[in-house]
gemmi code that builds the backbone of each chain (N, CA, C; Angstrom):
import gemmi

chains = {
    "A": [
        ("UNK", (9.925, -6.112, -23.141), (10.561, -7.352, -22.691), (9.637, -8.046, -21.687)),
        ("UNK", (9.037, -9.071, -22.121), (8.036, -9.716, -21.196), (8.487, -10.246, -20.083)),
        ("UNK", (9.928, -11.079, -20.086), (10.435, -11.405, -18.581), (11.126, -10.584, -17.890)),
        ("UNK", (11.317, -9.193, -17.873), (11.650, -7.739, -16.956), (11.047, -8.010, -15.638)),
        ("UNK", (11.907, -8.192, -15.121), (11.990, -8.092, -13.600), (11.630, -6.899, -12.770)),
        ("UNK", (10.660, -6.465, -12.477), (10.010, -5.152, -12.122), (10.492, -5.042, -10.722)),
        ("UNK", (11.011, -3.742, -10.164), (11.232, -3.232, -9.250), (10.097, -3.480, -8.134)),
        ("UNK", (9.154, -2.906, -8.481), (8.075, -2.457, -7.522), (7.312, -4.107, -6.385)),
        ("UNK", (7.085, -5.190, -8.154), (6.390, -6.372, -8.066), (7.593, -7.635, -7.916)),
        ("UNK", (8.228, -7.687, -7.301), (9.774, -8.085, -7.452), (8.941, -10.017, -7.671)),
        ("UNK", (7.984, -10.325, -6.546), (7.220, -11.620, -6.731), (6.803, -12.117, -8.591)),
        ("UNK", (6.703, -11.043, -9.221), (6.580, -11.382, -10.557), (7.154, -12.855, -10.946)),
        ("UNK", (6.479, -13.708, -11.501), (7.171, -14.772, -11.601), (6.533, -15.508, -12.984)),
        ("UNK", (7.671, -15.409, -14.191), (7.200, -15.823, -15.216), (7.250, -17.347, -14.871)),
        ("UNK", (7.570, -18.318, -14.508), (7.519, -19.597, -14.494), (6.220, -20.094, -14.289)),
        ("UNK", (5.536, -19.169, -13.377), (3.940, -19.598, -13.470), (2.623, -18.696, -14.451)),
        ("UNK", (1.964, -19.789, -14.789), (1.656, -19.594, -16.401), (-0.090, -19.705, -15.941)),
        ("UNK", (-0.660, -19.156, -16.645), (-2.376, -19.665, -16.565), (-3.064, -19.490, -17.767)),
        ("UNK", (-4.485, -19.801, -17.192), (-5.301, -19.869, -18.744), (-6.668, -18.975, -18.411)),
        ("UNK", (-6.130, -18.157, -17.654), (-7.540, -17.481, -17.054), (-8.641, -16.805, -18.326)),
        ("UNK", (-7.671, -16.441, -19.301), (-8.597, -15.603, -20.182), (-9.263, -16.527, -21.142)),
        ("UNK", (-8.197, -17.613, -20.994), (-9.171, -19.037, -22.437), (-10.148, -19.175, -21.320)),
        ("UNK", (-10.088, -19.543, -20.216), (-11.199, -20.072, -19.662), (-12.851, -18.899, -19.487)),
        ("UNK", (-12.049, -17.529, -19.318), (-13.366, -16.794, -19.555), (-13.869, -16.237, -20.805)),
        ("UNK", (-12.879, -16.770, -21.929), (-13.818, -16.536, -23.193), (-14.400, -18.113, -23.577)),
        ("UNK", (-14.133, -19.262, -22.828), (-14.982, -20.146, -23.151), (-16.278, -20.206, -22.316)),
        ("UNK", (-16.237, -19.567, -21.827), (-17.736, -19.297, -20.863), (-18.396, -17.849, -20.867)),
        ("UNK", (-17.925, -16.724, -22.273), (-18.273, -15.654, -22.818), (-18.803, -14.539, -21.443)),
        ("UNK", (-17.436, -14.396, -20.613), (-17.576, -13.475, -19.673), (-16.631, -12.456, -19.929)),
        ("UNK", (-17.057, -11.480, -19.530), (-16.422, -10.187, -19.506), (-15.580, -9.818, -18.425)),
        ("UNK", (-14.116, -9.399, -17.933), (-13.162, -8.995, -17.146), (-14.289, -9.100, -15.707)),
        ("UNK", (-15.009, -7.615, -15.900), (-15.978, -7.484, -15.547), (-16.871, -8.038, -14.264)),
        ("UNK", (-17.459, -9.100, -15.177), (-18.550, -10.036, -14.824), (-17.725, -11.026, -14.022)),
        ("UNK", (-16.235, -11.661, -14.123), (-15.732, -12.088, -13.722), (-15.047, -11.788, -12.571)),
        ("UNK", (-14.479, -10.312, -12.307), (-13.982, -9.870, -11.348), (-15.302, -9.986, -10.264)),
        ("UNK", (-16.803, -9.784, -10.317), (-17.371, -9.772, -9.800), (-17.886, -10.942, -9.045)),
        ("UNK", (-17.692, -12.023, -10.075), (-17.911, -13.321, -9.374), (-17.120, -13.893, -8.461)),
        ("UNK", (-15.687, -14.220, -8.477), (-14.517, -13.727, -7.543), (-14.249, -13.009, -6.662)),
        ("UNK", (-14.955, -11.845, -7.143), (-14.946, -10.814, -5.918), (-13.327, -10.116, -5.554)),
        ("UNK", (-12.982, -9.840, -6.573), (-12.234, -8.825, -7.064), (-12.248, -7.764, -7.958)),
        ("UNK", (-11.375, -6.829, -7.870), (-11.252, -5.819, -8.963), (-11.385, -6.283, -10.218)),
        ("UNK", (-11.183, -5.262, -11.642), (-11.686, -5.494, -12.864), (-9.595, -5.648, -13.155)),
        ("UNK", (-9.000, -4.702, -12.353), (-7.967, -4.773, -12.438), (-7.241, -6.359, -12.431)),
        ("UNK", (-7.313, -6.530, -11.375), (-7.023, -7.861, -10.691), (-6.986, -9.062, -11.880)),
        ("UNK", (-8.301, -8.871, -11.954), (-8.060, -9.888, -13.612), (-7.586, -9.963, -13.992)),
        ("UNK", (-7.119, -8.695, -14.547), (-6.385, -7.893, -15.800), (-5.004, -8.160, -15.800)),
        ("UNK", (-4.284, -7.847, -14.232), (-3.379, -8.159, -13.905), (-2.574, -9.968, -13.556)),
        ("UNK", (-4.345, -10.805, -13.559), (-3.631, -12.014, -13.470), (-3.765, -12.914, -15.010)),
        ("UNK", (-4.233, -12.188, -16.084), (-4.331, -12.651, -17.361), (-3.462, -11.944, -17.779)),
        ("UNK", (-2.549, -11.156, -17.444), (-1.216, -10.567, -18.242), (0.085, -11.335, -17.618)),
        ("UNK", (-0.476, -12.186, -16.431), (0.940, -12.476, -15.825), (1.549, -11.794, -14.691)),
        ("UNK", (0.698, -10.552, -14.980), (1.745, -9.247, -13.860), (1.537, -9.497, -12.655)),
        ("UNK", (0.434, -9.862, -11.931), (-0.039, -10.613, -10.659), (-0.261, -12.056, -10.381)),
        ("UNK", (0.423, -12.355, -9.357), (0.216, -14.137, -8.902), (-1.160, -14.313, -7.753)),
        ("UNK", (-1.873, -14.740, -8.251), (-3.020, -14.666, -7.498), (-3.290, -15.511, -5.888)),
        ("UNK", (-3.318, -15.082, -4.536), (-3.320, -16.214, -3.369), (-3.826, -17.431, -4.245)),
        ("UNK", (-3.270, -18.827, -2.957), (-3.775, -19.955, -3.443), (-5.833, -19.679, -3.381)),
        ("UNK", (-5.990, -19.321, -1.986), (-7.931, -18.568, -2.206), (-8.295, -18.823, -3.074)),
        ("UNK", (-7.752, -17.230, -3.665), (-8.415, -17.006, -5.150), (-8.234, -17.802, -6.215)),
        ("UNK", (-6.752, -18.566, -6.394), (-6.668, -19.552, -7.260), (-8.109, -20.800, -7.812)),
        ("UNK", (-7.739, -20.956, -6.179), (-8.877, -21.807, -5.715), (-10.730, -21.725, -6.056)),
        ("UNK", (-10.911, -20.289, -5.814), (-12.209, -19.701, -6.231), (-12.185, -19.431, -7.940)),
        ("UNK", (-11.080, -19.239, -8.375), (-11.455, -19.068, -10.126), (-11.573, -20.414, -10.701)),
        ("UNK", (-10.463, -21.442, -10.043), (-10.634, -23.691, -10.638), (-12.000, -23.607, -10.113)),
        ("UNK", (-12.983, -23.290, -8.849), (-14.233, -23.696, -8.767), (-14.880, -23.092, -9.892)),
        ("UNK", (-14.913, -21.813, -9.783), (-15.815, -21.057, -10.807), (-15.746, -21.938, -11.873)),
        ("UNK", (-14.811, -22.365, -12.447), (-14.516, -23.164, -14.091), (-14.910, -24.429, -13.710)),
        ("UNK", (-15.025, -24.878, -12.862), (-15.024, -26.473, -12.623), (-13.920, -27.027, -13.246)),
        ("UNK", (-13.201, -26.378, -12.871), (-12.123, -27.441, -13.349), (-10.744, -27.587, -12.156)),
        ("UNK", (-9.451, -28.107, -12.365), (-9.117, -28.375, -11.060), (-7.775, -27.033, -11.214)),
        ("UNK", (-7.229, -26.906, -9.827), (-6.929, -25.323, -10.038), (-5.344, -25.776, -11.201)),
        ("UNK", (-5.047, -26.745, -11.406), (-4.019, -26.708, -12.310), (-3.909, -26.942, -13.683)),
        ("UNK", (-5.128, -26.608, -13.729), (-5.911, -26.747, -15.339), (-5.867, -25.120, -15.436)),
        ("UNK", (-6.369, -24.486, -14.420), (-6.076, -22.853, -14.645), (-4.300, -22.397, -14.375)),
        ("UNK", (-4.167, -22.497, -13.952), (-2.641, -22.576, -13.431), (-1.448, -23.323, -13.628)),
        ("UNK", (-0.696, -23.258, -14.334), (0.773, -24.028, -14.455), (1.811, -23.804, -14.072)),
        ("UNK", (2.733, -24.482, -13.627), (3.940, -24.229, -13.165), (4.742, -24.626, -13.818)),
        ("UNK", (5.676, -23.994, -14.201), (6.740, -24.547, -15.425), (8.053, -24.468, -14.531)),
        ("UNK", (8.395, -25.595, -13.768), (9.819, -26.277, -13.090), (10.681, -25.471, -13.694)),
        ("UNK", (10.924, -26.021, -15.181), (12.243, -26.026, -15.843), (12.882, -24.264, -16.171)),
        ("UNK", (11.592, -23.520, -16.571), (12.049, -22.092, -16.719), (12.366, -21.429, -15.395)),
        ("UNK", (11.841, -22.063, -14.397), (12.449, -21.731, -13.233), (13.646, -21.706, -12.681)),
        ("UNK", (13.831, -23.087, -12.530), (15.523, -23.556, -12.653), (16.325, -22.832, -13.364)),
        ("UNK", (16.087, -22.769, -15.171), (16.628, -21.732, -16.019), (17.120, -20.737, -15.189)),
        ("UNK", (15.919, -19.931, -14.617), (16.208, -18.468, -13.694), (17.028, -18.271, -12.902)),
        ("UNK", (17.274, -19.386, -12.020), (17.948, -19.858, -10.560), (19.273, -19.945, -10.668)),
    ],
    "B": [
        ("UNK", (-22.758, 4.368, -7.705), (-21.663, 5.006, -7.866), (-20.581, 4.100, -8.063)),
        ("UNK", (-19.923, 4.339, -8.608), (-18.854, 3.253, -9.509), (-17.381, 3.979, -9.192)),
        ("UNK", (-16.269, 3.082, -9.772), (-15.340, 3.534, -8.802), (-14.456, 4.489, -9.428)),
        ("UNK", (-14.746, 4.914, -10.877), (-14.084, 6.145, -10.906), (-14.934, 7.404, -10.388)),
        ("UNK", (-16.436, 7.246, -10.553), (-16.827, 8.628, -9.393), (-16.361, 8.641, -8.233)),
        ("UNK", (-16.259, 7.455, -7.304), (-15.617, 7.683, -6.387), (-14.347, 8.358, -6.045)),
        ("UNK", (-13.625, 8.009, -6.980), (-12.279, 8.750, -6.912), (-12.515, 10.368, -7.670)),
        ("UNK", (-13.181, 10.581, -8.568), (-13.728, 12.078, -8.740), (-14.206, 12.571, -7.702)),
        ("UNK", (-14.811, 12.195, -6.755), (-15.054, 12.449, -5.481), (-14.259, 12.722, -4.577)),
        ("UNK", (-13.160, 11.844, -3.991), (-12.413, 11.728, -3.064), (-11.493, 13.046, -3.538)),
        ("UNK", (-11.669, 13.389, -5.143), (-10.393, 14.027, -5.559), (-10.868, 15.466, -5.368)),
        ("UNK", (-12.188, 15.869, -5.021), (-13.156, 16.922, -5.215), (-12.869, 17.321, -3.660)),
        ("UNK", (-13.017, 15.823, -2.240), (-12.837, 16.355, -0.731), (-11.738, 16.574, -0.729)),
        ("UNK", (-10.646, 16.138, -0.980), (-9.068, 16.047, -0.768), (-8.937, 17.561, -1.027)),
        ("UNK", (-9.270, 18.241, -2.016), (-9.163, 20.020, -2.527), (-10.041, 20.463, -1.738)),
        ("UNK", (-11.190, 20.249, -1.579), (-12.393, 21.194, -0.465), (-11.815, 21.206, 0.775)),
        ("UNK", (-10.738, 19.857, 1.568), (-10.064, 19.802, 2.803), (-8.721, 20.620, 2.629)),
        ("UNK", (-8.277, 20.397, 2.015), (-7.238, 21.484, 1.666), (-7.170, 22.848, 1.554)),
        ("UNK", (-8.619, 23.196, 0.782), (-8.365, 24.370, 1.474), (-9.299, 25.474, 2.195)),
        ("UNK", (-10.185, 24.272, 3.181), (-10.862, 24.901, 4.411), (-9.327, 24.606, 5.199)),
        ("UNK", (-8.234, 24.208, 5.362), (-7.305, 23.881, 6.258), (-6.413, 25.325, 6.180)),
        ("UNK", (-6.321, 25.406, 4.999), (-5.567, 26.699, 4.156), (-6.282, 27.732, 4.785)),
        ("UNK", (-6.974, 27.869, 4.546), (-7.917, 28.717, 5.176), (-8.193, 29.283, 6.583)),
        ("UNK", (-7.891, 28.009, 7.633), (-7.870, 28.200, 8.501), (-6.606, 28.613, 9.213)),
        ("UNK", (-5.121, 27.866, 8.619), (-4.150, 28.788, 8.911), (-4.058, 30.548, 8.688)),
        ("UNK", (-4.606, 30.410, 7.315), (-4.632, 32.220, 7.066), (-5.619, 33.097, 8.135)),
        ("UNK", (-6.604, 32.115, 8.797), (-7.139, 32.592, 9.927), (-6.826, 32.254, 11.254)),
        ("UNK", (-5.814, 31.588, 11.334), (-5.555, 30.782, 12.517), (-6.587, 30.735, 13.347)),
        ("UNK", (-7.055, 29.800, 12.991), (-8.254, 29.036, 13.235), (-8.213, 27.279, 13.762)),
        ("UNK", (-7.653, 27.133, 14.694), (-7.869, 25.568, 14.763), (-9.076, 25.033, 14.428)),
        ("UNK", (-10.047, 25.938, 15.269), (-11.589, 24.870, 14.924), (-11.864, 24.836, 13.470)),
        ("UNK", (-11.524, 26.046, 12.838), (-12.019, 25.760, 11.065), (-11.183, 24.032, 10.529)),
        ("UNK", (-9.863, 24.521, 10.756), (-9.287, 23.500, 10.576), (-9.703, 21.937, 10.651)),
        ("UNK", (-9.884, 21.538, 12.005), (-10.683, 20.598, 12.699), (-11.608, 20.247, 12.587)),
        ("UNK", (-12.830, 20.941, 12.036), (-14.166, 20.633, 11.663), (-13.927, 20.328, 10.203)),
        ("UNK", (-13.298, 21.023, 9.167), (-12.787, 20.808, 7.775), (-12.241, 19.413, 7.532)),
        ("UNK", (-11.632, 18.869, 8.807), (-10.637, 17.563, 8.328), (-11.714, 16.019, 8.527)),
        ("UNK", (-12.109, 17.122, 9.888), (-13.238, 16.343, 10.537), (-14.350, 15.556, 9.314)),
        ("UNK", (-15.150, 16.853, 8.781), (-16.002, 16.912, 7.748), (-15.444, 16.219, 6.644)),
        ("UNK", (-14.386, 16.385, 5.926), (-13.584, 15.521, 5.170), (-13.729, 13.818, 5.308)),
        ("UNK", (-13.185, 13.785, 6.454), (-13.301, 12.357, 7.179), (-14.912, 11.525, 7.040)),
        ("UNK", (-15.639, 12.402, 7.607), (-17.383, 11.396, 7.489), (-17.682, 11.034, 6.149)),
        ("UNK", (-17.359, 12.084, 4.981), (-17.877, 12.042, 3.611), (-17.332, 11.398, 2.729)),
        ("UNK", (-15.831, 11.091, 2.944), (-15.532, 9.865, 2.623), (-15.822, 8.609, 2.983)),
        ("UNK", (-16.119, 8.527, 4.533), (-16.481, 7.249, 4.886), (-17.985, 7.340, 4.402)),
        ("UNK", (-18.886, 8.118, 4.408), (-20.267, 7.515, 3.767), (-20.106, 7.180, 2.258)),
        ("UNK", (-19.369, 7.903, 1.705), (-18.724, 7.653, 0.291), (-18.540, 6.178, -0.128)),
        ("UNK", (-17.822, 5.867, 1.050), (-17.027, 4.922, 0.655), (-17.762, 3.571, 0.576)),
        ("UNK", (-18.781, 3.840, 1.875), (-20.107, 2.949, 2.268), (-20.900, 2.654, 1.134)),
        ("UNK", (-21.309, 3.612, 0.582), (-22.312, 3.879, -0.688), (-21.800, 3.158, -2.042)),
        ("UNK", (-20.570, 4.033, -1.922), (-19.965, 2.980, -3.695), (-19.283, 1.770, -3.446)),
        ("UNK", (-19.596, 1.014, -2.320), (-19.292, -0.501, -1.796), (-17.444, -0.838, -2.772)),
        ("UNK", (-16.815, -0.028, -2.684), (-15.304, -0.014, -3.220), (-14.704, -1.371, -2.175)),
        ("UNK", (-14.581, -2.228, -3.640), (-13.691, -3.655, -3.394), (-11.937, -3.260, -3.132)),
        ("UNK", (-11.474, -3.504, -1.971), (-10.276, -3.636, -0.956), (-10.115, -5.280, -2.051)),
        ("UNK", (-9.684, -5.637, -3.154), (-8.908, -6.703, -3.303), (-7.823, -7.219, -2.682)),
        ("UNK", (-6.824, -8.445, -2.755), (-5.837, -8.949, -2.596), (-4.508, -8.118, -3.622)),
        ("UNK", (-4.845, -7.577, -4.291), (-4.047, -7.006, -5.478), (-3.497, -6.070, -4.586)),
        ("UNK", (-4.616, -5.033, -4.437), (-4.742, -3.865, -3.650), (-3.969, -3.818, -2.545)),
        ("UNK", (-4.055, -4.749, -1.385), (-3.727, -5.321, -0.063), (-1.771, -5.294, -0.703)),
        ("UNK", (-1.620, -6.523, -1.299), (-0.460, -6.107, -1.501), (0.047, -4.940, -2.187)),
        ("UNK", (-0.088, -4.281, -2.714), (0.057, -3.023, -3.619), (0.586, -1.811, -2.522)),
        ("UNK", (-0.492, -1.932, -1.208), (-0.405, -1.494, -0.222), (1.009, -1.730, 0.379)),
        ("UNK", (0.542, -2.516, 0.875), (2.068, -3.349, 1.916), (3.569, -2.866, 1.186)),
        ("UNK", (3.437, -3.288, -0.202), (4.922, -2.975, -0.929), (5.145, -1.207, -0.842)),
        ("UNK", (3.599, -0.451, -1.169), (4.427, 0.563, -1.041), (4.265, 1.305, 0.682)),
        ("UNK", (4.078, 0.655, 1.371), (4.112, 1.097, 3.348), (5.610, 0.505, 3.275)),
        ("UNK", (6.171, -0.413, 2.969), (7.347, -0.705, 3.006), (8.530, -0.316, 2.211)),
        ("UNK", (8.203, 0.262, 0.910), (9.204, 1.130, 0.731), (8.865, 2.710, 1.032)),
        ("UNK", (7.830, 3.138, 1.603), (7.819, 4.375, 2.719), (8.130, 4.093, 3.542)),
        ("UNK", (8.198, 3.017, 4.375), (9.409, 3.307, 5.799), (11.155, 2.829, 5.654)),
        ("UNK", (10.822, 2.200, 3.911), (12.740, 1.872, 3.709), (12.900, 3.500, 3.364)),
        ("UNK", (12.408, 4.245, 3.012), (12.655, 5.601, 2.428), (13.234, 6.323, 3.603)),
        ("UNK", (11.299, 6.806, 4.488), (11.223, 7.587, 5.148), (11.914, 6.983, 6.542)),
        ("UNK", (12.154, 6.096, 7.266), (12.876, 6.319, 7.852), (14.521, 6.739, 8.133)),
        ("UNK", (15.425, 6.187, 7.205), (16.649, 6.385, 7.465), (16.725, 8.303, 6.808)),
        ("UNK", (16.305, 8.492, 6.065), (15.804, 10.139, 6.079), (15.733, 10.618, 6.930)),
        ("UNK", (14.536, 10.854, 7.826), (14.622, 11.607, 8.988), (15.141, 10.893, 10.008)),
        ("UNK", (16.290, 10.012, 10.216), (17.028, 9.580, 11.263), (18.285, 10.515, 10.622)),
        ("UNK", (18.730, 10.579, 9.426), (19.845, 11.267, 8.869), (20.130, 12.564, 8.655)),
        ("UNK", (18.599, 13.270, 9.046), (18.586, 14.627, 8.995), (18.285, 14.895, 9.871)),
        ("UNK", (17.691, 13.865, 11.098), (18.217, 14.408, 12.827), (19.709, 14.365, 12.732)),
        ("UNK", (20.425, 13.524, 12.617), (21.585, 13.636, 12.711), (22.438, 14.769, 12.510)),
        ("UNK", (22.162, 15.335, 11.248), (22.669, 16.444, 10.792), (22.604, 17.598, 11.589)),
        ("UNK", (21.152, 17.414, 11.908), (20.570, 18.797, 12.493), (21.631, 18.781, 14.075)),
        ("UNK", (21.459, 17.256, 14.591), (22.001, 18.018, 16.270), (23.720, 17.567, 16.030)),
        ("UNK", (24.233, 17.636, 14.658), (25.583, 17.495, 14.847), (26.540, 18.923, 15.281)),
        ("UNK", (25.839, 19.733, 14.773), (26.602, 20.988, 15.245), (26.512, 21.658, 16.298)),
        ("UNK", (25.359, 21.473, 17.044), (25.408, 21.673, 18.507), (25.921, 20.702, 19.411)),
        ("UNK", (25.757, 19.688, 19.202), (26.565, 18.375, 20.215), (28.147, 18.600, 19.856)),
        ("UNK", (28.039, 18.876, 18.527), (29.658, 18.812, 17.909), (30.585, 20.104, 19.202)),
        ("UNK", (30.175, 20.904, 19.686), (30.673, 22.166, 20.594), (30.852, 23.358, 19.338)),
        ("UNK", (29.889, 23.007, 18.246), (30.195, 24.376, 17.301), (29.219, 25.679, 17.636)),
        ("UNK", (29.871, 26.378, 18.590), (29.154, 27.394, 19.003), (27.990, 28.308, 18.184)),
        ("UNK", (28.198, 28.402, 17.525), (27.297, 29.089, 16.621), (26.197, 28.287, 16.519)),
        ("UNK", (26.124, 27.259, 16.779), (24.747, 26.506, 16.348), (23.718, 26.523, 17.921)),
        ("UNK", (24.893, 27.043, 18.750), (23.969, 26.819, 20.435), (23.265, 27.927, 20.213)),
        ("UNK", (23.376, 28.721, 20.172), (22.621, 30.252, 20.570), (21.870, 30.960, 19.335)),
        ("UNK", (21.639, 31.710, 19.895), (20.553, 32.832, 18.988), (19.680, 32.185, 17.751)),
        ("UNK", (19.545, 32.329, 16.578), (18.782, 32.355, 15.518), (18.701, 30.920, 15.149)),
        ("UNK", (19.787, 30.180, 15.321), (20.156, 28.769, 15.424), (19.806, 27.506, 16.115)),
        ("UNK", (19.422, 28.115, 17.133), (19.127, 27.311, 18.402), (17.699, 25.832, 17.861)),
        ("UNK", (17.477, 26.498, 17.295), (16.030, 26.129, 16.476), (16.566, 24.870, 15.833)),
        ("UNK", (17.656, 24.795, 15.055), (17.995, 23.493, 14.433), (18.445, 21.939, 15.414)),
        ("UNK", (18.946, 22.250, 16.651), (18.552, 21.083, 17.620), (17.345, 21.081, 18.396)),
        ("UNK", (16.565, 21.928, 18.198), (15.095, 21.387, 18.713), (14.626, 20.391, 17.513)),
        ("UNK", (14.668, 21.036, 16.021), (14.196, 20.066, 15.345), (14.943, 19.093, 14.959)),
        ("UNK", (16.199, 18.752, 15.103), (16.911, 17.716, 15.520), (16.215, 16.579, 16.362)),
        ("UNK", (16.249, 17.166, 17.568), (15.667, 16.359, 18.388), (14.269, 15.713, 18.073)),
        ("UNK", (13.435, 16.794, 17.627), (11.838, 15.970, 17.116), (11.880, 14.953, 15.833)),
        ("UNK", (13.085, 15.195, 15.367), (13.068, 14.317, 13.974), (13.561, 12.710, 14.986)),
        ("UNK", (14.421, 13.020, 15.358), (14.877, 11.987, 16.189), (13.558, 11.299, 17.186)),
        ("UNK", (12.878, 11.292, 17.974), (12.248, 11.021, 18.093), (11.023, 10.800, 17.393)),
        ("UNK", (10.439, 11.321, 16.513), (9.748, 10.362, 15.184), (10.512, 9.253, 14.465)),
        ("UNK", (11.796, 9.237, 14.387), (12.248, 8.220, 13.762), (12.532, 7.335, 14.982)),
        ("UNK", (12.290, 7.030, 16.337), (12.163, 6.164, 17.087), (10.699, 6.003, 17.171)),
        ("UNK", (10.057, 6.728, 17.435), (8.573, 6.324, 17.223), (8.000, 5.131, 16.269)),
        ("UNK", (8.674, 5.754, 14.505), (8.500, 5.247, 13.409), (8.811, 3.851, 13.930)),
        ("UNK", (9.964, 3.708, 14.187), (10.604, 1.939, 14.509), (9.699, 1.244, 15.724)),
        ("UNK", (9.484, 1.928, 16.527), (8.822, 1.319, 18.053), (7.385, 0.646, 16.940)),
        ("UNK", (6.519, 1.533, 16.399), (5.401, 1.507, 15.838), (5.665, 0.013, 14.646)),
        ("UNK", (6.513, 0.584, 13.744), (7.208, -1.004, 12.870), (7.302, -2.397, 13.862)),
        ("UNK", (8.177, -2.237, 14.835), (8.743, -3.215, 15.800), (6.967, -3.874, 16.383)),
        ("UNK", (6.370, -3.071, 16.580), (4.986, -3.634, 17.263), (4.253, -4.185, 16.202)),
        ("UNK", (3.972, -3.185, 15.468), (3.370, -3.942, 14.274), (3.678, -5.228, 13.694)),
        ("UNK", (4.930, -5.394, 13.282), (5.545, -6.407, 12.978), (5.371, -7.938, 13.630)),
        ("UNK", (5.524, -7.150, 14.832), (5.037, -8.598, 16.191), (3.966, -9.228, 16.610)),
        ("UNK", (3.070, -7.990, 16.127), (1.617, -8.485, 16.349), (1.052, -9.439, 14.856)),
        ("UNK", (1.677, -8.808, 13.126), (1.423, -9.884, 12.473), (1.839, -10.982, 12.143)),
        ("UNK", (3.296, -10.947, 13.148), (3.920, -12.220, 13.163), (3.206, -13.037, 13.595)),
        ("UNK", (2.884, -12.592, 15.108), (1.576, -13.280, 15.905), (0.743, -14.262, 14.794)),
        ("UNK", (-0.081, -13.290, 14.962), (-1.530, -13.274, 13.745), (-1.206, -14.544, 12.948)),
        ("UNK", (-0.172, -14.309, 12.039), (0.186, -15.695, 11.135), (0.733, -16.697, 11.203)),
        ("UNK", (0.826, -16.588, 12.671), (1.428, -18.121, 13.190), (3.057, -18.119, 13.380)),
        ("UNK", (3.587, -17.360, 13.523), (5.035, -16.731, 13.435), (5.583, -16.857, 15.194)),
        ("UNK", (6.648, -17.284, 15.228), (6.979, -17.298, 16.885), (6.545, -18.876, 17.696)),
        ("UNK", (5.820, -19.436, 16.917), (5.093, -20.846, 17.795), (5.822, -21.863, 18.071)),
        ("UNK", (6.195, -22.233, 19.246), (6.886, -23.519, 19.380), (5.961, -24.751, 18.234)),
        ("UNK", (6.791, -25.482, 18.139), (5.942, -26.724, 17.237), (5.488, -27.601, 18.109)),
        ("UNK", (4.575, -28.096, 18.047), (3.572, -29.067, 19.171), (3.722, -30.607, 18.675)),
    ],
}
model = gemmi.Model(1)
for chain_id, residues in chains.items():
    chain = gemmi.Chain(chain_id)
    for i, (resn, *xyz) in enumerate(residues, 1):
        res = gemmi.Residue()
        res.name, res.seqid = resn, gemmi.SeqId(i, " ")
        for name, pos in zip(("N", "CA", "C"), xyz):
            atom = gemmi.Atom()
            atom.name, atom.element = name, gemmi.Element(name[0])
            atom.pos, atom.b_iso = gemmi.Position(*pos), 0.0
            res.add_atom(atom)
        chain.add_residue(res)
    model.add_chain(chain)
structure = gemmi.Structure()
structure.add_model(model)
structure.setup_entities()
């Protein structure tokens, strides 16, 4: 069940959505290579291209530079599934 | 060194400290002990130096959630099993004052005081990162 509300990560928040992994297979990087540029874990990635982690605004911030693009081109917020939740 | 040797490592001192410690009880030995935990202690930190191991934001919180459900745990625990312990001697149940017994309101009492410790230590902590993040400030 992808929207399971996890005990541990209670911040889990499906309403916010990203494109971290389109953006590092359009620039043919590896978890990896990426966690390194960021300057995070391999995990970390892992965890913010599954959804399971919400990344500080920082880091948000440091992955829209890395891409050149602006951080809500990596990042979406979807209002309405929120509300849904609420 | 990469970060699962590291943790093959850490997992290699954690058993070598364990049981020069072991060891040193079966010899009652403080200094074995002490130099063992001691020694433990440097070789992780050069360890740790060496395989330059990334402290992420992931991590950081990962941390925090579980320090905070170890003190939602561990404190009301040993506040509840001081309790227990000095209820039968405060209670006037004789049997618990004297002889073989006596032992369960001493450790009564030490549980009780770690679980004020625990809170004094929370209570400070707490205040100082309230501080830190701007928490407490009149508005200017």
């Amino acid at each position: 069940m992808k929207n399971k509300r996890s005990l541990f990560l209670s911040d889990e928040n499906p309403s916010l959505r990203n494109k971290l992994k389109v953006y590092r297979a359009m620039r043919d990087l590896t978890q990896e290579q990426l966690a390194d540029k960021i300057g995070v874990s391999r995990q970390t990635v892992i965890a913010i291209e599954s959804d399971k982690y919400l990344p500080s605004l920082k880091l948000a911030f440091k992955i829209a530079k890395l891409f050149k693009v602006k951080i809500e081109e990596v990042f979406a917020y979807d209002q309405k599934e929120d509300e849904n939740e609420s | 060194m990469d970060r699962k040797e590291y943790q093959r490592l850490r997992t290699v001192v954690v058993l070598f400290v364990g049981a020069i410690v072991g060891l040193a009880v079966i010899r009652d030995s403080y200094l074995l002990a002490t130099a063992g935990v001691l020694t433990g202690m440097v070789f992780m930190v050069l360890a740790r130096a060496k395989a330059k191991i990334r402290a992420d934001e992931r991590e950081s919180t990962i941390q925090g959630k579980a320090a905070r459900m170890t003190y939602a745990i561990f404190a009301p625990t040993i506040a509840l099993t001081a309790f227990f312990l000095l209820l039968p001697s405060r209670g006037g149940i004789s049997v618990f004052s004297q002889g073989e017994w006596l032992f369960t309101e001493a450790l009564g009492m030490i549980f009780a005081y770690l679980t004020l410790f625990l809170i004094v230590i929370y209570a400070i902590a707490y205040h100082f990162f309230n501080k830190k993040y701007g928490g407490g400030g009149d508005e200017k």
